[in-house]
C-alpha positions in Angstrom: -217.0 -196.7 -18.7 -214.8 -199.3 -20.3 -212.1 -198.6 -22.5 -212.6 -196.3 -25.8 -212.9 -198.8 -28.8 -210.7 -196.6 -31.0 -207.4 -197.0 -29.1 -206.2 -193.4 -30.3 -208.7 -191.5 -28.4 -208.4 -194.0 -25.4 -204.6 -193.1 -25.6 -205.4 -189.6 -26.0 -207.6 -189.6 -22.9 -205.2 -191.6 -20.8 -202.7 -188.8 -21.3 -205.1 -186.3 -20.9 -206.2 -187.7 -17.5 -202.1 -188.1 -16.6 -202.2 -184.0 -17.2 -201.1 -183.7 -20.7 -201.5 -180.6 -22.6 -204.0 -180.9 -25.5 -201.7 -181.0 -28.6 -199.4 -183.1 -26.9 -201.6 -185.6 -26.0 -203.4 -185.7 -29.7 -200.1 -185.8 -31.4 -198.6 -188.8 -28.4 -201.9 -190.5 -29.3 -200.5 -190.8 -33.1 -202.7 -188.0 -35.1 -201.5 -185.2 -36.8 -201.5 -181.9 -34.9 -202.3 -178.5 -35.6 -205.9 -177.4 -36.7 -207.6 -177.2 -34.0 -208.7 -181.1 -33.8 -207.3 -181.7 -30.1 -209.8 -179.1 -28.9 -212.4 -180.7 -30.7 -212.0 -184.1 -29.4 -211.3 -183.5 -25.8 -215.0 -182.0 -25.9 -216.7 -184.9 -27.4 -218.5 -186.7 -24.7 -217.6 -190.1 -25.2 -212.9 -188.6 -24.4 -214.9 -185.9 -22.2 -216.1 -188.9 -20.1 -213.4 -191.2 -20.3 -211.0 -188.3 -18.9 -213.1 -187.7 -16.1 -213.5 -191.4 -15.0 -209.9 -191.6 -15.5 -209.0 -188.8 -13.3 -211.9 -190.0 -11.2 -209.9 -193.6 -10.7 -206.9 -191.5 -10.4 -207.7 -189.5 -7.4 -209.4 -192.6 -5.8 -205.6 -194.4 -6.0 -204.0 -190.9 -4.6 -206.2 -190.6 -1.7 -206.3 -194.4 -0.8 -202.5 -193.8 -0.3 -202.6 -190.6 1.6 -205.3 -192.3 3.7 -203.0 -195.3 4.5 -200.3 -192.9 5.8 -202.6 -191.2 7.7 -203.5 -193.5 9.4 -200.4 -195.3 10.1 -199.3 -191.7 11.6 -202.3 -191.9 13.8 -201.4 -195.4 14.8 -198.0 -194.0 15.8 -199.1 -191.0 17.9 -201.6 -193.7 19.5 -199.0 -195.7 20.9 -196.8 -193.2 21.5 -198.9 -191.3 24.2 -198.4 -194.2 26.8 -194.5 -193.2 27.3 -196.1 -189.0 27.7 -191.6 -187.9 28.0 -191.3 -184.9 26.3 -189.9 -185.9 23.4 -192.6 -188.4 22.5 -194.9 -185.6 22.8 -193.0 -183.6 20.3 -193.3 -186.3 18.2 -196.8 -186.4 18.7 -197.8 -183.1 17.8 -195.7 -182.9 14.6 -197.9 -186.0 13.4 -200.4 -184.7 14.5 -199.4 -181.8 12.0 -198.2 -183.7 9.3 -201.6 -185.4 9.2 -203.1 -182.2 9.1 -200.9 -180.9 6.1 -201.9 -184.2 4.7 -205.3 -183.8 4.9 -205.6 -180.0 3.5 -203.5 -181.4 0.8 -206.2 -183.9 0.0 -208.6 -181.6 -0.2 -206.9 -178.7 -2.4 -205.9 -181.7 -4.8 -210.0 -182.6 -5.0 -210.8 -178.8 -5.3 -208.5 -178.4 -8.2 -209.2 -182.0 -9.8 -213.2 -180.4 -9.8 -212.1 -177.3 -11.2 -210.1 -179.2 -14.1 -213.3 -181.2 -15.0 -215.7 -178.6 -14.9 -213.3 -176.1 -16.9 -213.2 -179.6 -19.1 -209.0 -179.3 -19.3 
């Protein structure tokens, strides 16, 4: 979807998608608060869609990174099982961990990115 053509609601869903509360993103977007309006617009489907893609592209960038790290920790415990002293296995199994903990991360952050969009927040 490309960018909203009234550049209010495109700043309203950008801070939206960044986590913003309703009213503050309508009034950092430059309209008026109070009345109810924020609600209304966040559910209108053209800002509705916008917000998901958004967080969409968002989540894309935040897992892309985690990935990367990920891997580079696996590289790391790679090369470190050819000197097998105890040490480097220590090393090994608290990457091996940390990738772990990054992983279950990953996935909590998807689970509650779903939850937002359905809940439409």
């Amino acid at each position: 979807m490309p960018v909203l053509p009234n550049p209010r609601h495109e700043a309203f869903a950008q801070a939206r998608a960044k986590g913003e509360p309703c009213e503050n993103a309508y009034e950092d977007a430059g309209f008026v608060p109070g009345h109810g309006h924020a609600s209304r617009l966040v559910v209108q489907p053209h800002v509705a869609d916008r917000i998901a893609e958004l967080r969409n592209l968002q989540t894309e960038l935040d897992d892309s990174r985690t990935q990367a790290v990920i891997a580079t920790l696996l590289r790391v415990a790679k090369a470190a099982e050819a000197e097998a002293t105890p040490a480097t296995l220590k090393e090994i199994r608290l990457t091996l961990i940390e990738v772990n903990r990054l992983r279950n991360e990953m996935e909590i952050d998807r689970a509650t990115e779903r939850n937002k969009i359905r809940r439409g927040d």
